[in-house]
C-alpha positions as CSV (number, residue, x, y, z in Angstrom):
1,X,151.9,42.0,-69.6
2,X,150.6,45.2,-68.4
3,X,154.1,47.0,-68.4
4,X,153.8,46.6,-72.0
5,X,150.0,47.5,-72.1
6,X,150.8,51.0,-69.9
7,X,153.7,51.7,-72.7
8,X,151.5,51.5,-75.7
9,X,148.8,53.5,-73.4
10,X,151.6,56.2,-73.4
11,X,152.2,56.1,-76.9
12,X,148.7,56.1,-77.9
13,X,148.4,59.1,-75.7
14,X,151.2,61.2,-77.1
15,X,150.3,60.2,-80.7
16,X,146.7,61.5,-79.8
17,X,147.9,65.0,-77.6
18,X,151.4,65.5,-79.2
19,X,151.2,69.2,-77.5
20,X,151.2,67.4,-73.9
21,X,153.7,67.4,-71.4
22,X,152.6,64.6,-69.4
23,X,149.2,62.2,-68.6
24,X,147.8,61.8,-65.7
25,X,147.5,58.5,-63.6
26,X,143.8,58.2,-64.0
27,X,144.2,59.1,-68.3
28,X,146.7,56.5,-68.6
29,X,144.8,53.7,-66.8
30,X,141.5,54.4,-68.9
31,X,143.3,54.3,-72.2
32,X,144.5,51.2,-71.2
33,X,140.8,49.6,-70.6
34,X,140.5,50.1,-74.2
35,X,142.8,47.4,-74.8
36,X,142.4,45.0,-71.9
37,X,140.5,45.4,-68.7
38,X,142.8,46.2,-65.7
39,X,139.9,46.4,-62.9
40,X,141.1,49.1,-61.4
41,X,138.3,51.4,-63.0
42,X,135.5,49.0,-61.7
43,X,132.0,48.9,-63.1
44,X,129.1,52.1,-63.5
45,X,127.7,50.8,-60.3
46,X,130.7,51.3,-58.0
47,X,133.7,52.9,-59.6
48,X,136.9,52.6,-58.2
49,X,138.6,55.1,-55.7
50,X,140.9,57.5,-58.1
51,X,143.6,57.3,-54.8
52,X,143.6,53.8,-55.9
53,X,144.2,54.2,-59.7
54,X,146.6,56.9,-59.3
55,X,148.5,53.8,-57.3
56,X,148.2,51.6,-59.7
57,X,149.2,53.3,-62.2
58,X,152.9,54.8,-59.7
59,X,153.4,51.0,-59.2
60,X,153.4,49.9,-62.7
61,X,155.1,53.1,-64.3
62,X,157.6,52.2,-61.6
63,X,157.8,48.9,-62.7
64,X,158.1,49.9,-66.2
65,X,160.6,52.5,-66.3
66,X,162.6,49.6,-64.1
67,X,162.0,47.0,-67.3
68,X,162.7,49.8,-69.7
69,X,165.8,50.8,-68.8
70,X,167.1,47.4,-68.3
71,X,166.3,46.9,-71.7
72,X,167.4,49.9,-73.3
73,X,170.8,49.2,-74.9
74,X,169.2,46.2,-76.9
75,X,166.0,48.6,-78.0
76,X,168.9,51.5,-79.0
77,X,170.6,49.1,-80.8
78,X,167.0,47.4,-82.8
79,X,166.9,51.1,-83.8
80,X,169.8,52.1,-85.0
81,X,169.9,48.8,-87.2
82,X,166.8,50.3,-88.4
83,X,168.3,53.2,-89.3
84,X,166.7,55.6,-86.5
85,X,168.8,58.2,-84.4
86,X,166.5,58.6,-81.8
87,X,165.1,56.5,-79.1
88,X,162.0,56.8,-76.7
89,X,162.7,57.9,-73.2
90,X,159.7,57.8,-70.2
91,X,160.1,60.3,-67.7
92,X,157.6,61.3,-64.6
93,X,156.5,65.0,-63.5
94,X,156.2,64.3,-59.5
95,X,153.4,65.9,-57.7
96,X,153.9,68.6,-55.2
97,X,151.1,67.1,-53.2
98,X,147.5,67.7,-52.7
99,X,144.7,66.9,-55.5
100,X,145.3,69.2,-57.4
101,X,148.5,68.7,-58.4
102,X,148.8,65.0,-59.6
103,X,151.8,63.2,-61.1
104,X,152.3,63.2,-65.0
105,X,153.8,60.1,-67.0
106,X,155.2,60.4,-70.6
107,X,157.7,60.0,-73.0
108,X,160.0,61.9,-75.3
109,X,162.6,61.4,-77.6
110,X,166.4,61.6,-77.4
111,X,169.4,61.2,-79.2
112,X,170.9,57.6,-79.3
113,X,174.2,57.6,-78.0
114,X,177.1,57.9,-80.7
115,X,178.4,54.2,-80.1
116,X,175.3,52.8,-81.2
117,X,174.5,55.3,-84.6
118,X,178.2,53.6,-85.7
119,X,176.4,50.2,-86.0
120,X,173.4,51.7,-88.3
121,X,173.4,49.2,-91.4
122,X,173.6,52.2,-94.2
123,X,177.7,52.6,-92.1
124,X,178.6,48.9,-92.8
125,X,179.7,47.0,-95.9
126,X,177.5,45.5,-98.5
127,X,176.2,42.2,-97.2
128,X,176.3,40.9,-100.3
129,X,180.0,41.6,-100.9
130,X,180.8,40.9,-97.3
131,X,178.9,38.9,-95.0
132,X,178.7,40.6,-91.6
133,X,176.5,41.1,-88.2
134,X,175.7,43.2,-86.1
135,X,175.5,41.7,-82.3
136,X,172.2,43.1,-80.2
137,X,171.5,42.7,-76.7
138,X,168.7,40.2,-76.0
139,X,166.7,39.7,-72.8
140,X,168.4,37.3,-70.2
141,X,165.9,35.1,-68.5
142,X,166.8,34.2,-65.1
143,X,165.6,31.7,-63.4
144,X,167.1,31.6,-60.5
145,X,168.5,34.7,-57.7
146,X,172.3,34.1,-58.5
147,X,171.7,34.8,-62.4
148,X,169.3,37.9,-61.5
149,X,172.0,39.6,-60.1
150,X,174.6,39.1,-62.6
151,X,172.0,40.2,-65.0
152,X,171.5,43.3,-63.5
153,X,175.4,43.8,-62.7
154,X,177.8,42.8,-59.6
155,X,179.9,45.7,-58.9
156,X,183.3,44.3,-57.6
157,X,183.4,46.5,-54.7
158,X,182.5,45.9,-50.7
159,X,180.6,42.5,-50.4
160,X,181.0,41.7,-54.2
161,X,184.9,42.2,-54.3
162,X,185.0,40.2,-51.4
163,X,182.9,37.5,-52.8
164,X,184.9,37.0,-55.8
165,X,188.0,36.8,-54.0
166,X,187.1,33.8,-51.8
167,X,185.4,32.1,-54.8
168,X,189.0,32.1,-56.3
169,X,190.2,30.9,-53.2
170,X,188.0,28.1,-52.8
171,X,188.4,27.1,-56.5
172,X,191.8,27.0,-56.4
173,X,192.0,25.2,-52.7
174,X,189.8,22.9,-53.6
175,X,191.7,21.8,-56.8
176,X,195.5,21.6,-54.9
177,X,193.5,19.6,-52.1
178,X,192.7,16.6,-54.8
179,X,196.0,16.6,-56.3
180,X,197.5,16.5,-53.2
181,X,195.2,13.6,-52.2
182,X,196.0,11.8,-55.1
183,X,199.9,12.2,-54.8
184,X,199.6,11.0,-51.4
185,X,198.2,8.1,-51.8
186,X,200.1,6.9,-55.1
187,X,203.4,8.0,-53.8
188,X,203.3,7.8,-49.9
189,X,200.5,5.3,-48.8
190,X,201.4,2.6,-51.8
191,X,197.8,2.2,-52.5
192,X,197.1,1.6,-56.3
193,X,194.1,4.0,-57.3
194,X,191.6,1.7,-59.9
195,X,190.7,3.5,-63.3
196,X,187.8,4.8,-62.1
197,X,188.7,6.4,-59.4
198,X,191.8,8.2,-61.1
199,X,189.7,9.4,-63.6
200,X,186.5,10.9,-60.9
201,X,189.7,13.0,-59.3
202,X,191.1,13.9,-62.4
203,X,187.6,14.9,-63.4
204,X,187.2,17.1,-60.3
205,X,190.6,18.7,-60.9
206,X,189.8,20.0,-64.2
207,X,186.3,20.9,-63.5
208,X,187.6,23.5,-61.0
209,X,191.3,24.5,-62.3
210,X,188.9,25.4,-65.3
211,X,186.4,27.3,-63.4
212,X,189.6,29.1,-61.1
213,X,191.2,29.9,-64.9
214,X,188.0,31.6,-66.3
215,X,187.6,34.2,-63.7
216,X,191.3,35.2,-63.5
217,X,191.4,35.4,-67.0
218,X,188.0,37.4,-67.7
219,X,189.8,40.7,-66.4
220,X,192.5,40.4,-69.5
221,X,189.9,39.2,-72.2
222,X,186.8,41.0,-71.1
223,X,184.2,38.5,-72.2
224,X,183.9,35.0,-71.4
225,X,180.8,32.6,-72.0
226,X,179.4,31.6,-68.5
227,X,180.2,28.3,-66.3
228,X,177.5,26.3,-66.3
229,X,176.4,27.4,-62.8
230,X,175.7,31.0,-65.0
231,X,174.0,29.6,-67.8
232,X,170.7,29.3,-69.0
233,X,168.7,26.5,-71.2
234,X,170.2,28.3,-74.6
235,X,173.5,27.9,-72.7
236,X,174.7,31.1,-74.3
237,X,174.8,33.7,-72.2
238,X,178.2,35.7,-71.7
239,X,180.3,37.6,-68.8
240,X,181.3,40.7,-69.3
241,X,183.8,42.4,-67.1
242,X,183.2,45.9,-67.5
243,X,186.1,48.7,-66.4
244,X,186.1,52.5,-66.6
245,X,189.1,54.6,-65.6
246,X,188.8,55.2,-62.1
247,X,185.9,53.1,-61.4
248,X,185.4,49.5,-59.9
249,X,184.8,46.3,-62.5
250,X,181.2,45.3,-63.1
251,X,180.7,41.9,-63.5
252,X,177.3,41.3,-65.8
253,X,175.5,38.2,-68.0
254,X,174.8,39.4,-71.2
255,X,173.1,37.5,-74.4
256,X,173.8,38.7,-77.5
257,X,171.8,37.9,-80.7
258,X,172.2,38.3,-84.1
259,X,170.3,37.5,-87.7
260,X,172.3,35.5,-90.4
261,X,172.5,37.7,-93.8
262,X,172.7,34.2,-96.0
263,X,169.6,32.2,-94.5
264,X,168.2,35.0,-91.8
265,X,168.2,32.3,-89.1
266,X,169.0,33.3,-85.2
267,X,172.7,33.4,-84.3
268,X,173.6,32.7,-80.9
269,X,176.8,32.6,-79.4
270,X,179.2,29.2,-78.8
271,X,182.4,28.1,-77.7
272,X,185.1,28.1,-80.5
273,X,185.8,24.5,-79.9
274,X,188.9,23.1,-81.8
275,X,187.6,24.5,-84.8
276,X,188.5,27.9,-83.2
277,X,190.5,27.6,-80.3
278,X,190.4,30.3,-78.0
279,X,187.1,32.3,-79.5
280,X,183.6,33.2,-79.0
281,X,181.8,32.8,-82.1
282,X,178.0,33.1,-83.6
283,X,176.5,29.9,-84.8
284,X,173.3,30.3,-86.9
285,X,170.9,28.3,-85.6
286,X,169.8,26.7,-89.6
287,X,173.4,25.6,-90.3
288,X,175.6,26.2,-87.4
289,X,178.9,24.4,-89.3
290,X,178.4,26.8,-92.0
291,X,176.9,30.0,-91.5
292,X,179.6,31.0,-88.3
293,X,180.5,34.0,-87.6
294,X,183.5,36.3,-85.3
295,X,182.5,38.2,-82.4
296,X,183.5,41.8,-81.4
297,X,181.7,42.7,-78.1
298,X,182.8,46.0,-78.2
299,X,181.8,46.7,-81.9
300,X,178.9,44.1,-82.1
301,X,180.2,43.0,-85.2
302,X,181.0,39.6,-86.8
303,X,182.6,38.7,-89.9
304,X,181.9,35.5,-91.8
305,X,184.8,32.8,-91.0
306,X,183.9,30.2,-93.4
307,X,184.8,30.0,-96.8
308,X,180.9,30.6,-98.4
């Protein structure tokens, strides 16, 4: 991936010229030839315009900083687990035009915000007295246009507020229409439905009094795991309805992860089931009946709820 070949470019540059403020286009693009061929340099025998590296290497800083930031809570949160306070931030000098003056790429370091320092592992109890996680934010694949833009966050506001309100009202019409339907013709037309065909409409109902419940509940619990229609092959990617004082909800697929402290297998989240009704809860992958775990979005911590 050359996003990830231009950031180690960067850092191989800063580790080599700590006293830099910035690279240049052209630097950044020859540093990373020395770890795979881009061809935009071109051979000895015709080298490439520098217009057209200095391109290149806008587009794809552009496309990194775009990757990077979606990515940053999850990379904060790898390091303060790791017991680091600060995090890497890129950042771009614009040109003020002309030759002379080209653009400069780089990155610095900054404080990582309070929220996530409180989730360091040397602030949480001894593992070995108390077996706990700690939740991270792991990349959500999408695979299709309506799970990109939950991924990157629906504000409910204008189009998206509008959009949500006639997916309710659909849900719900469509679920009174089949019970209606099926009142009618028991009750009114005398016809005798067969077992089959009670059970398809009964099936219908529930499929979408259960998709109308989940989104008006999601504003009073905050996280939900996603309908199907929101899922992806793990099938464990969760909606978070996200509200500040004065600002409108954002509605956004997250997928958390996590590493078991008894076996170190992945931990992904489930439904509760009947086992535990009502909750979102982190299944190791090795022994998911065993090793399961509480989930705290708001703390990214889980406690152990099986006797071990």
């Amino acid at each position: 991936m050359q996003c990830a070949s231009l950031l180690r470019a960067l850092i191989r540059l800063y580790r080599k010229y700590p006293e830099r403020e910035g690279f240049q286009g052209v630097e950044i693009v020859e540093e990373m030839e020395l770890e795979a061929a881009t061809g935009c340099l071109g051979s000895p025998a015709k080298p490439a315009d520098p217009d057209r590296i200095r391109k290149f290497a806008r587009e794809l800083f552009k496309d990194l900083q775009k990757c990077f930031d979606e990515k940053l809570s999850g990379i904060q949160q790898r390091l303060s687990e790791k017991g680091f306070a600060e995090s890497i931030r890129l950042f771009k000098f614009e040109s003020t035009g002309g030759p002379g003056n080209p653009s400069l790429y780089g990155i610095e370091f900054e404080s990582i915000p309070e929220i996530n320092i409180s989730t360091r592992s040397d602030c949480l109890p001894d593992p070995s007295k108390f077996p706990y996680v700690t939740y991270r934010e792991d990349d959500v694949i999408a695979k299709g246009r309506l799970i990109n833009v939950f991924r990157l966050g629906m504000r409910l506001e204008g189009v998206g507020k509008w959009m949500t309100v006639l997916w309710l009202v659909f849900l719900l019409g469509v679920s009174v229409l089949f019970g209606v339907l099926i009142l009618i013709q028991v009750f009114y037309l005398k016809h005798k439905l067969d077992d089959v065909s009670i059970l398809f409409n009964a099936a219908l109902i529930l499929f979408f009094v259960h998709h109308f419940k989940f989104v008006v509940s999601l504003p009073a619990v905050r996280v939900a795991l996603a309908p199907g229609w929101l899922q992806n092959e793990e099938r464990d990617l969760i909606v978070s309805w996200g509200k500040n004082p004065g600002q409108p909800a954002v509605l956004k697929l997250i997928r958390y992860g996590a590493n078991c402290p008894i076996c170190g297998g992945e931990i992904r989240l489930r439904a509760g089931r009947i086992r535990f009704m009502g909750r979102i809860i982190g299944a190791c992958e090795n022994s998911p009946r065993e090793h399961v775990y509480s989930f705290d979005h708001v703390m990214r911590r889980g406690k152990l709820l099986v006797d071990y």
